[in-house]
N, C-alpha and C positions, 0 to 999 in steps of 0.2 A: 504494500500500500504506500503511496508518495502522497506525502501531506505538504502544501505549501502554503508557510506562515506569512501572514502579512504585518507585519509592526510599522508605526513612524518611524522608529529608527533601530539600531542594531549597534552591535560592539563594533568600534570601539568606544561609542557611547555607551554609558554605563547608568543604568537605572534599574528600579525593581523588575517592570516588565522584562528587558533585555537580557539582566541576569538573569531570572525566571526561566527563562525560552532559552539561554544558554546552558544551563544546567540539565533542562529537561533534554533538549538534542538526543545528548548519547545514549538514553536510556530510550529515548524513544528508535532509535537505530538498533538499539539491542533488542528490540521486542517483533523489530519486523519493517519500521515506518521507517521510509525514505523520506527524510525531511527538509526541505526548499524555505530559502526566509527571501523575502521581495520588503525593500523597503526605501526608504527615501537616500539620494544621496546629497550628501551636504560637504561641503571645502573640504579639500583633501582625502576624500573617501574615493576608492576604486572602485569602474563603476561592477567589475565581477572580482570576486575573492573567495576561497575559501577557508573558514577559521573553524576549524578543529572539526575538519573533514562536510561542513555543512554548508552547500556553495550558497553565496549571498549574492543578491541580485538586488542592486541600487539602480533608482533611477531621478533623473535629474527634476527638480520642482522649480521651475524660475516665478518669478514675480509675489506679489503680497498674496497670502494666506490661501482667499477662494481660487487663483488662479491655479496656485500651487496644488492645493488638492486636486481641481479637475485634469490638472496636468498629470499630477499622479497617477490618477485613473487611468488614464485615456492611453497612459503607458503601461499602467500594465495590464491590460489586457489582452493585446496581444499576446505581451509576455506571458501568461499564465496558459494563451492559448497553446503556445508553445512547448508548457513544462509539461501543460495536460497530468493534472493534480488528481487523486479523486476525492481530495476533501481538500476545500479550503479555510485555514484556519484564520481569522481575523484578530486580532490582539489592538483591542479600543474600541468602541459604537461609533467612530467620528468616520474621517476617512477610510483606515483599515474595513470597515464595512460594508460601507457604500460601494465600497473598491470592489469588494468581495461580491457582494449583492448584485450589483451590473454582472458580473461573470456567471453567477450562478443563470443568469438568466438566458445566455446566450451561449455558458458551454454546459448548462445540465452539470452544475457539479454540486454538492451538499455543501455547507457553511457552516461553519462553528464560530460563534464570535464569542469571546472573552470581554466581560466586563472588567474594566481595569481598580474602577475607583466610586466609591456610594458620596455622596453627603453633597456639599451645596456647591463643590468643585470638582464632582464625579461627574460619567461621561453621561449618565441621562438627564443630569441640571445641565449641563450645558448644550444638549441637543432641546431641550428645551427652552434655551435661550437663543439659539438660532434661526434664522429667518428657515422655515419651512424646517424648523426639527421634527414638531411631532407627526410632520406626515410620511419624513422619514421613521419615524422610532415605528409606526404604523407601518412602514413599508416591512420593516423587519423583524416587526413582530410579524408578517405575514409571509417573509423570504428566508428571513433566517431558520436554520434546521435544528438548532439547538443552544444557549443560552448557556455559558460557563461562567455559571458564579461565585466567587473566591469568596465571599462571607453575607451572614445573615442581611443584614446593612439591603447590600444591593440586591437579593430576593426580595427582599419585600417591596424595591422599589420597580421592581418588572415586575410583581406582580400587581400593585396597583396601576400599571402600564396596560394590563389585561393579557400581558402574556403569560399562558397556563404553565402548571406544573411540569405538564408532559415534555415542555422544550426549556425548562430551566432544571439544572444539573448542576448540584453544590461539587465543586472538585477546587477544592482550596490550594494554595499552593504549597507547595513542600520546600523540605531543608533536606538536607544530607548529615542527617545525623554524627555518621561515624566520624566524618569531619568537622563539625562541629559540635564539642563533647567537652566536657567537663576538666579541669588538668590538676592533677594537686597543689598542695602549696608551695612547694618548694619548684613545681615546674612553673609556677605562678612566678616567683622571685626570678627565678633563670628568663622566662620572656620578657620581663619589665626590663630586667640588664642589655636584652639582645633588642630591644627596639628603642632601648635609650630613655625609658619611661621611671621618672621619682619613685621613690618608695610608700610614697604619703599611699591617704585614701584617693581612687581613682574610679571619676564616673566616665560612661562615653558612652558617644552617640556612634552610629554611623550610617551614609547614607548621604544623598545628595543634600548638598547646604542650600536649600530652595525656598522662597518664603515661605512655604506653606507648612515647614517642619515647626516656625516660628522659636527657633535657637536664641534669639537675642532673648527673648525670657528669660533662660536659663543664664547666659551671661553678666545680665542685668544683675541677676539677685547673687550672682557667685562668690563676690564679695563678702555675702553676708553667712555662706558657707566659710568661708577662710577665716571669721572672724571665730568662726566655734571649731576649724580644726585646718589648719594653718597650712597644711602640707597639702589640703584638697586639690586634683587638679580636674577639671573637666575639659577630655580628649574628644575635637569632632574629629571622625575621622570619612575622607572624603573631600569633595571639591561638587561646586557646584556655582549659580550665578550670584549665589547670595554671601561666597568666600571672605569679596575684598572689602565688602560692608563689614559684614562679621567680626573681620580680622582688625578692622579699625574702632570697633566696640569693646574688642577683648581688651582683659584689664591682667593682673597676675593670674596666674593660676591655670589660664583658659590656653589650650594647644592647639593647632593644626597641623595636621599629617601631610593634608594635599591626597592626591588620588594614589593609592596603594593597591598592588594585585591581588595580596588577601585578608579578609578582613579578620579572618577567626583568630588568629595570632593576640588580636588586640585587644577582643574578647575575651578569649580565655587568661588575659593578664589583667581586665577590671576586679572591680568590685561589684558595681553596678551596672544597667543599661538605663538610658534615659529617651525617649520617644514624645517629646511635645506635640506633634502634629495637630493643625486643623481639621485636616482631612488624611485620608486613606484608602487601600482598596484593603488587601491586605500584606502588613508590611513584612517584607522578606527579611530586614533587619530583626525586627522585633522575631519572628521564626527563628533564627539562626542565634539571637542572642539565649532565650530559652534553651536552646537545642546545648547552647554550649554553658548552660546552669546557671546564669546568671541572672539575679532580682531585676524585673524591668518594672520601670517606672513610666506607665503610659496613659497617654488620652485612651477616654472609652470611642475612641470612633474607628469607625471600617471593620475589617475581622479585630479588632483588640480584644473587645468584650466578646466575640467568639472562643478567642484562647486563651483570656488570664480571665479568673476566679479572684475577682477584688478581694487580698488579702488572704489568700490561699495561693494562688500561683503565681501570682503578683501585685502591682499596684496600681489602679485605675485612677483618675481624673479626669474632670470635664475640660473639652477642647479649650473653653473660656478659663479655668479654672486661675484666683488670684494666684502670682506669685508668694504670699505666703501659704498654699497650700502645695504646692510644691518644694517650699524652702521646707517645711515641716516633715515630707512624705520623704526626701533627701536626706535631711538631720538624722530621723528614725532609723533609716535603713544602717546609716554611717556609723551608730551609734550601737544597734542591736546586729552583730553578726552570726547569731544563731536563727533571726527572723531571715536575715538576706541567705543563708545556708538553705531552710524551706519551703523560702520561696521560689528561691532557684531550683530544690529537687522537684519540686510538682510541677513547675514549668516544664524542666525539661519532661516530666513523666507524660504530661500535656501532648506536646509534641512527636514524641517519639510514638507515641499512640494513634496519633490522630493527623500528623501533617507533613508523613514521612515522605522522601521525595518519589521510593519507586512507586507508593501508592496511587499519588498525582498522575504518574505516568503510567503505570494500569487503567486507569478511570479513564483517561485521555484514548487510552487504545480502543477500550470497549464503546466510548461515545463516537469516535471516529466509524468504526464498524457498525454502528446502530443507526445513523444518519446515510450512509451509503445503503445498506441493505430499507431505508425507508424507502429514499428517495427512487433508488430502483425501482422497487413496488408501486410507485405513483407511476414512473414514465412505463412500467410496464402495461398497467391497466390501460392506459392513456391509449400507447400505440396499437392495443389490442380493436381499441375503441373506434381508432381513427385509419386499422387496416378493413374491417368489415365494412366502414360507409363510404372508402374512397378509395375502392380497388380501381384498380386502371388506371387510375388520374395523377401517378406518384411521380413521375417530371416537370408537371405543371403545379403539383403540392410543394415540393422542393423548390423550386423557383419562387413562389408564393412566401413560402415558409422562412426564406433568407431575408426577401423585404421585412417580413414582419421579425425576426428577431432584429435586424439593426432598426427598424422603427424602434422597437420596445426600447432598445439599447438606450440610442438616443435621448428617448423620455426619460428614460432611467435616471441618465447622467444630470439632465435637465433639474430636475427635480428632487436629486438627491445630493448635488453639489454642496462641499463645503463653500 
């Protein structure tokens, strides 16, 4: 089976989605799935490559935003007529989509889209804020073959969208456990030495530095952590557009790493994890930091409150929530290390149970197979239908039948454009 993934963008851009679909690849090559990524290309990017055996297929987006998206389309389509995929996998409800959606229509292929992100900066507020979103989101609740939803969050939000059960599928994303795992104390001491990290107490984030993590909070109030235990340092670790602001906020105590190839190293040598976010889908940080024991201190948004147990597997707060409830929930953790010890082991028990990565990619294989074997069943009956009432006339139905899928095409594009 060849599945090809469609994302905005791919490595060597680095975000939750890209790591996500990076990590999944090889497993999904192990299980049978020949897997294709088509995605935008931007300065410096080739437009073919292949990274870590998975060829990548860029294509160019020139002008402001709407142009760029239909340019995207329009390129790849072709392209995909070419790859001749039997599932297409979409990664976003924006363009990845729509892109997807035009195709299923013209070359008969099933669609899985992946919702990325819930809340008021997830991908159905914002097609709702688009000129003609809901009659795309309508287009795909009626196109799309199946609905991949990373946490409760965004089921409920397709489901008051009216799209049914039958085409929404909870397959949350996974961690790699064995890599990301737990290390004693003394292998604690030995990575703080080999990544040049204090001795003091150590919180860290990581993850792209984006407004929306909303870091300067923690920053703000860091001060007031050093004042109760002097050695505190809070590590971001990562790069993003919000770096060079960040960095001109930082006061003592506060570090950056800049973009690094692995993150669990930095991990497994905290104390803590910390996750402010406004928003989220579900975050592969907050996954990975559990996976590898560690107390996380999180907003309840996106999957959070799917996978920590306020005060059993970790620690929740409101997206809003004041800076002194967060200097509070930080102080406690710092102060009591037999709480951050239990908090961390149900985390990772959390996890390892329920967000393991070859599970993701089991779930992925069998939805991939359940949308191809529908979709078949539809063009089957169909053609059954359409040999019995129009025998003889099948050079002038073909001639017919090509106008009308590029008319549809067309509309498609028309109407579903970023």
């Amino acid at each position: 089976m060849h599945v090809t993934m469609i994302i905005q963008a791919y490595l060597p851009h680095v975000g939750g989605a890209e790591r996500q679909l990076a990590a999944l690849a090889p497993l999904l090559r192990a299980r049978g799935v020949d897997v294709s990524i088509v995605t935008r290309r931007y300065p410096g990017m080739a437009r073919f490559e292949r990274i870590d055996g998975v060829p990548v297929h860029r294509l160019p987006v020139p002008g402001p935003k709407p142009t760029a998206s239909l340019a995207f389309t329009l390129g790849a389509l072709p392209l995909l007529r070419r790859l001749r995929p039997d599932v297409i996998h979409a990664h976003e409800l924006l363009s990845p989509t729509t892109t997807a959606v035009a195709a299923r229509r013209w070359l008969g292929v099933p669609v899985v889209a992946k919702v990325l992100r819930g809340g008021l900066l997830g991908d159905v507020a914002k097609l709702d804020r688009k000129p003609l979103g809901r009659l795309r989101l309508q287009t795909f609740r009626r196109q799309v073959d199946g609905f991949v939803v990373i946490s409760r969050e965004i089921d409920q939000e397709l489901a008051a969208r009216g799209i049914g059960p039958e085409k929404r599928f909870f397959i949350p994303n996974g961690v790699d456990t064995a890599r990301f795992a737990p290390v004693t104390v003394a292998e604690k001491r030995r990575l703080r030495q080999e990544l040049g990290l204090d001795a003091g107490e150590l919180a860290v984030f990581t993850g792209r530095l984006a407004a929306e993590k909303q870091l300067d909070k923690l920053i703000a109030l860091w001060p007031q952590v050093r004042a109760c235990y002097p050695g505190a340092v809070l590590l971001l670790v990562g790069t993003g557009p919000e770096a060079a602001r960040l960095a001109e906020l930082a006061g003592p105590g506060v570090q950056f790493t800049g973009r690094v190839a692995d993150v669990a190293p930095y991990l497994q040598a905290a104390d803590l994890f910390v996750l402010p976010s406004a928003t989220e889908g579900l975050s592969n940080a907050l996954l990975e930091a559990l996976a590898a024991g560690l107390p996380a201190i999180a907003t309840c948004v996106g999957g959070a409150p799917d996978v920590i147990t306020d005060q059993t597997s970790g620690w929740l707060l409101p997206p809003d929530a004041p800076p002194w409830q967060w200097l509070e929930a930080i102080l406690s953790l710092l102060a009591l290390a037999d709480k951050r010890a239990h908090l961390g082991s149900n985390g990772r028990q959390k996890v390892v149970a329920d967000y393991g990565l070859a599970a993701t990619a089991d779930a992925l294989v069998a939805l991939y197979g359940g949308v191809r074997a529908d979709l078949a069943g539809v063009y089957a009956e169909g053609t059954q239908r359409s040999t019995k009432k129009h025998e003889g006339r099948r050079g002038h139905q073909q001639h017919q039948a090509s106008r009308k899928v590029f008319a549809r095409l067309a509309a498609t594009l028309r109407s579903l454009r970023s």
